[in-house]
N, C-alpha and C positions, 0 to 999 in steps of 0.2 A: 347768661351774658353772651352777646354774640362775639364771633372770635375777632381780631381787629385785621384786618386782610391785606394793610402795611407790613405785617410782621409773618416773617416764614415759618414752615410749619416744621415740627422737627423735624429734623432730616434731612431739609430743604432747603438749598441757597437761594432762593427767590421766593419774594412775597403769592399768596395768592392772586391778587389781583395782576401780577405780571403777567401769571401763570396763565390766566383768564383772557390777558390778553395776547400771550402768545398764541393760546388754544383758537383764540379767534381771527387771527393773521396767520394761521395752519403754521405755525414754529414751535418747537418743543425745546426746552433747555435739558442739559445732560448733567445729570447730578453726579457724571464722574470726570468729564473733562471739563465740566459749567461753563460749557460752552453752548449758544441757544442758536440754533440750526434747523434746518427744513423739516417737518415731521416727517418727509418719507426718508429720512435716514435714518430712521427708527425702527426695529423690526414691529411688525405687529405683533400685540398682544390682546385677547379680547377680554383677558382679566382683570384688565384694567379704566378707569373710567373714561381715560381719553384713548382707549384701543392701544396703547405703543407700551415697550419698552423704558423704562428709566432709562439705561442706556443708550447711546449709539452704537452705529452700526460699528463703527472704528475699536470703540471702548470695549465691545462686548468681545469679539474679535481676539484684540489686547489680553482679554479677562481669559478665557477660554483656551489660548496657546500656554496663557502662565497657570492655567491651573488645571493642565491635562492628567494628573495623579490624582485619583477619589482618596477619599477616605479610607478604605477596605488597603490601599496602595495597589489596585488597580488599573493597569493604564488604560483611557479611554477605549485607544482600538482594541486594545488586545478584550478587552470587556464587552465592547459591542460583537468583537467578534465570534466571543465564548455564544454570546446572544444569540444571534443568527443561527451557529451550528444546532443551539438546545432547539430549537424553533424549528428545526430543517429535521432535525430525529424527532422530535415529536411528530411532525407534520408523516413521516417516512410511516411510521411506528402506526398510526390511527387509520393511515390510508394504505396500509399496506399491500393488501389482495389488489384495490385499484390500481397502484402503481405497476403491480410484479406483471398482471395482464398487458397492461400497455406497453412495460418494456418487452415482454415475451412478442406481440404483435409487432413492434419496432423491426425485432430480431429476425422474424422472419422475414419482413419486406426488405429488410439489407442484411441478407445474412453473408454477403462476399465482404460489405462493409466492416459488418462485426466482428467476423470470424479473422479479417485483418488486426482490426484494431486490440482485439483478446491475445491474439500471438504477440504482438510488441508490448502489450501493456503486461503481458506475462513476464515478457524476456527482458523491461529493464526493471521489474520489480519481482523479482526469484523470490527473496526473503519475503517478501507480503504474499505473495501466490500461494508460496508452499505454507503459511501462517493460516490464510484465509482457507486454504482447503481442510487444515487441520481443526479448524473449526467445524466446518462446515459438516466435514464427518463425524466429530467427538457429538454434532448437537443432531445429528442425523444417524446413529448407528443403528438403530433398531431397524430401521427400512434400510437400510445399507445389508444388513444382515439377511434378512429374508432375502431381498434381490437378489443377495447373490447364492442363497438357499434354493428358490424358483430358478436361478440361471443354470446351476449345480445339475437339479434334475432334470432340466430339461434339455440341454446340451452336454451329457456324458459323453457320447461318443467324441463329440467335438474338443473336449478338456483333456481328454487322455488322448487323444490323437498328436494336438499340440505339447504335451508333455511329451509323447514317445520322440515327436521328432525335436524336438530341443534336449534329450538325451541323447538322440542318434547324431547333432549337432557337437556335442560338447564330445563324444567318444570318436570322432570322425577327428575332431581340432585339436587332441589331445594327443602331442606328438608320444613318443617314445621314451624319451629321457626327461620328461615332466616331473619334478619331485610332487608325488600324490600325496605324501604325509604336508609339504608344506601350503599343496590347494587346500586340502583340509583344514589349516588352522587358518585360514582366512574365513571360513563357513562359521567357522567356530570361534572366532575373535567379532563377528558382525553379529552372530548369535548374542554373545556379550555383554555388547556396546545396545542392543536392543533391548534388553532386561535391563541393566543399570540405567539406562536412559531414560525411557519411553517412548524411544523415537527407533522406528523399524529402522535397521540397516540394511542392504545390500551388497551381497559380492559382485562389485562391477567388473568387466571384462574392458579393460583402457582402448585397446584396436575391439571392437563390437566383434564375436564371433559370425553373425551375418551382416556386414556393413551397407552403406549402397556401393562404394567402390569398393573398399575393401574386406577384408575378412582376418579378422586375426585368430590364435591357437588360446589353447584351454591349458595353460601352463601359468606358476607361483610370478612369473616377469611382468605378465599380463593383467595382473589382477590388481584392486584397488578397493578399500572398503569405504562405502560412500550413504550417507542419508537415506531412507528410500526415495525423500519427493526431487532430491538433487539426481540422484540416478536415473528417477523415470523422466523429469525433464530430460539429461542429456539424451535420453533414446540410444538409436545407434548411428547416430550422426558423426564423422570424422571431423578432423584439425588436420593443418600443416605440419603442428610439430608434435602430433600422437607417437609417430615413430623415436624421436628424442625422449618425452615423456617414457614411455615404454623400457627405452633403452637402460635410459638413466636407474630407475629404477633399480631393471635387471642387474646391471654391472655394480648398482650399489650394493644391493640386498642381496644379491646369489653370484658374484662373481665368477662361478665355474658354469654357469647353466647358460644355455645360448640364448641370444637375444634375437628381438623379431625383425624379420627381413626388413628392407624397405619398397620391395613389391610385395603383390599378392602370391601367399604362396609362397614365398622364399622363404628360407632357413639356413641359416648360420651360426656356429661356433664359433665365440672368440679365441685368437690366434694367442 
C-alpha cells in the first residue's frame, strides 16, 4: 500500500508532499527549530537525498556549543588537539631522516639565526634543555663513549695540558689561610649527592676562578655545590651581586675565614 503523502513521516513535522514542495521552491524546513528557510542555510550534506542537513545553520551551531563534552568526557578542543599532536609525531617519527636533513640544511644557511635563537630558547627553558640533553645522552651513550674514547687518544697531550693548567690555576687562587679540610668536603658531599642521585654534581667556584672580568680564589667561601648541567650552563660568566652571594655565604658558614674582595684580586679579613 502506498504511503499517503498528507501524513508525515516519523520523525517529521511536515507532510511529504510539503517537503516536495519545498524541495522544489529550493526551501528546506528545520526539524529542530520547524522553521522552513532558504536551503543554503543548511549545511551541505551529500548523505543525504536532498544534499543538506536536517538542521540549520543556527540550530546546528546551538547543538554543538551545548554539547561540546563527548562521551569519553572529553572536551572537543582539548580532543582535537590530543589529535593533531598524535598526527604531528607520527608524521615526525615515519619521516624522520627526511625532516632531521632538511633542518640540518636550514641550520647551515642561518646558522647566526639559529645559533641566536638556541641560546634564548636555552636560557628561558634551563629545566627542559638540561631534561632534553639528559636524554639525549642516556639514548646516545654508547657513541658518546667511544667519542670521547677516540677524542682521549687522540688528544693526550692536549687533556693533560689542560688539566696541568687548571691545577696550576686552582694552586695559584688558593690563598694561604684556605681551610683545605673544608674544600675537601665540598668534593666529597657532591661526590654524594652524585651517587644517591643519579644526577652528576659539581663543585662550583661562585666568583669563576678565570672570569672574563673577574677572577676569584680557591677557598671553602667560594664554593657551591651545584647540578652538573646547572653548573655548565652557568660557565664563568659574572653577576652584580656574586660579590654579596660570596660574602654571605662566607660570613654565614665560616665566620672567622676572609671574605672575597670586591676588586680583582683583593683580600680582606673581617674586622
Amino acid at each position: 500500500m502506498a504511503a499517503d503523502p498528507t501524513i508525515p513521516r516519523r520523525g517529521q513535522s511536515v507532510t511529504r508532499a510539503q517537503l516536495a514542495l519545498n524541495r522544489a521552491a529550493g526551501l528546506k524546513h528545520c526539524f529542530s527549530c520547524k522553521e522552513t528557510m532558504a536551503a543554503e542555510l543548511f549545511s551541505v550534506d551529500k548523505s543525504r537525498p536532498d544534499g543538506r542537513q536536517p538542521k540549520c545553520k543556527g540550530c546546528y551551531a546551538a547543538w554543538k556549543a551545548a554539547n561540546r563534552v563527548k562521551a569519553k568526557g572529553w572536551p572537543c578542543d582539548a580532543w582535537r588537539a590530543a589529535y593533531r599532536d598524535a598526527i604531528k609525531i607520527n608524521y615526525r617519527t615515519d619521516h624522520a631522516d627526511r625532516l632531521r636533513a632538511k633542518s640540518r640544511d636550514w641550520n647551515a644557511k642561518n646558522k647566526e639565526r639559529f645559533t641566536a635563537y638556541a641560546k634564548a630558547w636555552r636560557q628561558e627553558n634551563i629545566e627542559r634543555s638540561a631534561a632534553a640533553r639528559k636524554r639525549w645522552k642516556e639514548a646516545n651513550a654508547d657513541a658518546l663513549e667511544r667519542q670521547r674514547v677516540a677524542y682521549t687518544e687522540k688528544n693526550r697531550g692536549r687533556i693533560a695540558a689542560h688539566a696541568r693548567t687548571r691545577q696550576a690555576k686552582k694552586l695559584r687562587a688558593t690563598p694561604s689561610w684556605a681551610n683545605i679540610e673544608a674544600v675537601k668536603r665540598f668534593y666529597v658531599h657532591a661526590e654524594l649527592l652524585t651517587r644517591t642521585t643519579g644526577i652528576p654534581h659539581h663543585v662550583d667556584h661562585i666568583v669563576p676562578l678565570k672570569g672574563r672580568n673577574v677572577c676569584g680564589l680557591h677557598w671553602e667561601g667560594n664554593l657551591q655545590v651545584l647540578p652538573g648541567a646547572e653548573n655548565i650552563a652557568k660557565g664563568n660568566r659574572s653577576w652584580p651581586d656574586m660579590w654579596e652571594i660570596a660574602g654571605e655565604r662566607s660570613n654565614a658558614a665560616y665566620p672567622r675565614s676572609p671574605s672575597v674582595g670586591p676588586r680583582l684580586g683583593q683580600e680582606h679579613r673581617p674586622g
